[in-house]
N, C-alpha and C positions, 0 to 999 in steps of 0.2 A: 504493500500500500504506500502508496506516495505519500506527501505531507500535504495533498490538499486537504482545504478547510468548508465547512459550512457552518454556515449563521443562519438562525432563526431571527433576528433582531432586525431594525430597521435599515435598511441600505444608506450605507456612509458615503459611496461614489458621489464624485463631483462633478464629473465630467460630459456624463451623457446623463436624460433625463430615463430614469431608470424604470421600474413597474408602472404599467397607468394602474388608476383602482381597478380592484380585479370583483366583480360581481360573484356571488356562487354559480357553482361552474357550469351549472343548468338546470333545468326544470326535471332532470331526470331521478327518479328514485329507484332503488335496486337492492335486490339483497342477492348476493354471490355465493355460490360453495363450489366445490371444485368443479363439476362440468357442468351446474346446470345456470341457464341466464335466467335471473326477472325483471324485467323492464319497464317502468311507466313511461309516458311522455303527455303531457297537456296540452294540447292543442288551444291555441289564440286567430282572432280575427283577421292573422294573417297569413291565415293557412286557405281561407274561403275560396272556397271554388278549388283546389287543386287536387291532383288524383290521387291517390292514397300511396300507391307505388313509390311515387314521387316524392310524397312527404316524408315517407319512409327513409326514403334514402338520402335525403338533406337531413333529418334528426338520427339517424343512426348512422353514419355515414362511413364509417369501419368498416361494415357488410355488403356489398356488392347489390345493383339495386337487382338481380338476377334473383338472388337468393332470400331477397326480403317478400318479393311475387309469390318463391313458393311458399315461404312460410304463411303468409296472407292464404292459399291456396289450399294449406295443410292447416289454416286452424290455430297453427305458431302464434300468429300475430293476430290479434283483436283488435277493433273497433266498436268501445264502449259495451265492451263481452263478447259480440257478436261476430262472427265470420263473415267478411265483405269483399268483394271481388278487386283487384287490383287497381280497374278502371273507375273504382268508386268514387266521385266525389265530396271534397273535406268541406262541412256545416262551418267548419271554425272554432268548437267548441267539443271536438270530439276526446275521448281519452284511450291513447292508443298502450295496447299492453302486449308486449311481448315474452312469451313462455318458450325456454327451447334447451335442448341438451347439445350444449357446445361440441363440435367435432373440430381436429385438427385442420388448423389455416394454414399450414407450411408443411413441403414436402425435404424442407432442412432435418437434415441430420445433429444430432446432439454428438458435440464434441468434445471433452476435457482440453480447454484451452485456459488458462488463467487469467481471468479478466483483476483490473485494477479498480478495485470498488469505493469508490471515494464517499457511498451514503446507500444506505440501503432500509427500507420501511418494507409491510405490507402489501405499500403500493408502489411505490416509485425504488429504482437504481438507478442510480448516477454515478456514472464510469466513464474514469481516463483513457482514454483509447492511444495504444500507442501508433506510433509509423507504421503505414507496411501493414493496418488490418483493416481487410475491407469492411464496411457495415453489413450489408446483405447481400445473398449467394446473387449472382449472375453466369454471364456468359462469362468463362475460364475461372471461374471463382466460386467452383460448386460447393467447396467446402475452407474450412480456417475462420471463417467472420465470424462477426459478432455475435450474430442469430446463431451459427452452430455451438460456439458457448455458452449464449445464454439458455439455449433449449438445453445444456449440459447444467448449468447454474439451477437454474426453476425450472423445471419440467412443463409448467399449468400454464408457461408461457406458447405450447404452442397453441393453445387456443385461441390466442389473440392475431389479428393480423400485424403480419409483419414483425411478429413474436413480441407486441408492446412496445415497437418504435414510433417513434412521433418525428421524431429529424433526423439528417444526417450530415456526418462529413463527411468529406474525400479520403481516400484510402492515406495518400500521405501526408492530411493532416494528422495532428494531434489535437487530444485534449477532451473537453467533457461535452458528454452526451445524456440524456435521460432517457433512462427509458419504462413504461407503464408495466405494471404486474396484475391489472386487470381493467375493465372494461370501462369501469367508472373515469378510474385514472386517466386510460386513454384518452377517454371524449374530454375531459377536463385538460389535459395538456391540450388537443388538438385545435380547444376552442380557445385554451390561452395564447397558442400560436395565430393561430388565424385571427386576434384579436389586436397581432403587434404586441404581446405583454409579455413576453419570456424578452429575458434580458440576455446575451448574449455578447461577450466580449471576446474580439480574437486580437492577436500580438502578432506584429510581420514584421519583417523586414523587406523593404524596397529599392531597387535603383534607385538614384537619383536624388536632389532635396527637395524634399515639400514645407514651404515656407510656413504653413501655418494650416489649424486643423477646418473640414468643411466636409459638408454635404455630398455623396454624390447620387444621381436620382436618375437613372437613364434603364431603359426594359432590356431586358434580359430572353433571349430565346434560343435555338439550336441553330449551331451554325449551317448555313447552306448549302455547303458544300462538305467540308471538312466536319464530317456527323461527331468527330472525339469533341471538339471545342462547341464551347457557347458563346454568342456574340452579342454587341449591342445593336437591336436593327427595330425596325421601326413594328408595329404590332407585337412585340415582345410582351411579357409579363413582368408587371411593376418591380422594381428593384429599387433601395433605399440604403446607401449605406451611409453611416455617420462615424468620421474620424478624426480623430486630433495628435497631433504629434509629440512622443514622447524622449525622442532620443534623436540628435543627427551627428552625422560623422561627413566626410569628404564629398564621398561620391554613393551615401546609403543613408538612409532615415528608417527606423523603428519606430512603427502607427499601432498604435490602437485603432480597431475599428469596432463597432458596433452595429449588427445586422439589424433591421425595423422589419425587412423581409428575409426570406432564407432560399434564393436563387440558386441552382445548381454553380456551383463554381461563381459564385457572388462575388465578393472579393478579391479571386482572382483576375476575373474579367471588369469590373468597374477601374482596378487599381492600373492594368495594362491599356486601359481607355484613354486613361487622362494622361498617361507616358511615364508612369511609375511600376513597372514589373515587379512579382517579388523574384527576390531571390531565389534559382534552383526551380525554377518551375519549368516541367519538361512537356509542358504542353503549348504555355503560352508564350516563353521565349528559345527562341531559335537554335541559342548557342549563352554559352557559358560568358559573359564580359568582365573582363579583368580590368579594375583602372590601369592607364598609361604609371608605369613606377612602382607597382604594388610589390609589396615584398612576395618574399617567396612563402612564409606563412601563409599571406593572405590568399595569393594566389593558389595555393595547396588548398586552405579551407574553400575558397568559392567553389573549386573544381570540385571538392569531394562530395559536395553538398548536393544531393542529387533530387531533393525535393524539394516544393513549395514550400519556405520560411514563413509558416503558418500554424499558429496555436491556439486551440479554444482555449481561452485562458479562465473565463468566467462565466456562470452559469446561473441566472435568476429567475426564478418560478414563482407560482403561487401554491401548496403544499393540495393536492385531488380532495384532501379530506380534510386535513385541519383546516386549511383556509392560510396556514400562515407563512409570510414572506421567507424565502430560502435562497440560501447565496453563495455557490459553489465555487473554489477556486482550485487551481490545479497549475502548481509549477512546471515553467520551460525543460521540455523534453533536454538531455543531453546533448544533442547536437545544437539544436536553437541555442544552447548557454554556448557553448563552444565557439557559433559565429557571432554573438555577441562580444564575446569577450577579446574572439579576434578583432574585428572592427575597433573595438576599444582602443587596443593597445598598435592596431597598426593601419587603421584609418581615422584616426583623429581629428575631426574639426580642427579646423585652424583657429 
């Protein structure tokens, strides 16, 4: 276990505006045991007129709206007691109940991997992720990630989709991640994401100086041609990152950033927009750049540095059950200290 920290207490950050008020986390009431769901949800006036399918799948939205049809189909799922066709239209004032014996949502394998658990409840883990682990299986990455450990860790997580993730990073980031241990918690984080209220602080190092901290606000989507990278082009999806400067050397700057959204490769691609790259990023930059004069430390550490100079450093929520504020911190992986320390002592600000 690392020496990260968490606090229950009010957030001390200065920097960025931190939690907005976080409401309770929905109208949902539920009581859990290990595979079976129960589910309320209260339907309001602004549900009128819409199919039932549908509303299903905006207030449970974990569940596939495929899968909510049949349960509506099979009886699973009520309206106001009663069994209603999928096509049904919502009065605005219906109370939808769902009964159902959870089956596995993942075809991941449980693996004995040792994950770094910086907080662990009931509900929620919160885990340092080092370099080098992906989050979730894909294409050549069928097994090692996160999901295979934590199906190794808690078992009852493979009920959940996506084994109780709610976000992610990049394989060669670092740093903290949360993730749900049941269903409640899920919908609770995914509303606090979707609401902007998870606080989120990452550490980088960049090309170049950035004279002073700011804004950057431009969409986000898949590149057009080049399907690895993501670009800024126009009908993208909203992207917000807010940064301020903590450290400059010669020819590099050390940002804090703070995500308001959480864009595929966010950070990455805002920071290479405005012509500040980070360091060691083998997607967004070309080639390795050495200053003109660099010693041979330095130039040894840039070369060696083979990923994105990127760390989730901090981690703020609002706690699925208690309600109360939570503030996760998690110290620079070993190589991030390492090019810190190099730039220190051998890129110096004049």
């Amino acid at each position: 276990m690392t020496s990260a920290q968490s606090s229950n207490s009010n957030f001390s950050e200065n920097d960025f505006n931190l939690l907005e008020d976080s409401e309770d986390a929905d109208n949902h009431t539920s009581a859990l045991t290990a595979t079976r769901l129960s589910l309320q949800f209260q339907l309001d006036d602004s549900y009128l007129g819409q199919r039932i399918d549908q509303v299903a799948a905006a207030v449970w939205s974990d569940f596939s709206r495929e899968k909510l049809k049949q349960w509506l189909k099979d009886g699973h799922l009520l309206v106001n007691g009663n069994t209603v066709k999928p096509k049904y239209k919502c009065e605005g004032n219906e109370l939808l109940t769902l009964e159902v014996e959870l089956e596995a949502q993942t075809s991941a394998q449980p693996e004995n991997i040792p994950l770094d658990i910086v907080y662990e409840d009931d509900d929620i883990i919160v885990i340092n992720k080092p370099v080098g682990m992906v989050v979730h299986p894909g294409a050549g990455n069928s097994n090692g990630t996160l999901v295979n450990a934590l199906l190794h860790h808690y078992p009852k997580s493979s009920e959940l989709t996506r084994a109780g993730l709610v976000h992610r990073i990049d394989k060669d980031t670092s740093g903290l991640l949360v993730v749900a241990k049941n269903l409640e918690a899920q919908f609770s984080l995914s509303k606090q994401l979707a609401k902007k209220s998870v606080y989120r602080v990452y550490d980088l190092i960049c090309y170049g100086n950035i004279i002073a901290g700011g804004t950057i606000d431009e969409p986000i989507k898949r590149h057009p041609v080049d399907r690895i990278k993501m670009a800024i082009l126009p009908g993208g999806r909203d992207a917000v990152t807010h940064y301020n400067v903590k450290e400059r050397f010669q020819n590099f700057t050390r940002v804090q950033a703070q995500l308001e959204t959480g864009r595929t490769h966010q950070i990455r691609v805002h920071f290479t927009y405005i012509g500040y790259p980070l360091v060691g990023d083998p997607v967004y930059m070309s080639r390795v750049k050495v200053p003109a004069g660099a010693s041979e430390l330095l130039s040894d550490t840039l070369r060696g540095f083979k990923r994105q100079a990127l760390h989730a450093a901090k981690l703020g929520l609002i706690h699925p059950r208690s309600k109360e504020e939570m503030l996760f911190e998690a110290p620079w992986p070993e190589d991030f200290t390492t090019l810190v320390n190099t730039l220190r002592s051998e890129n110096k600000a004049y």
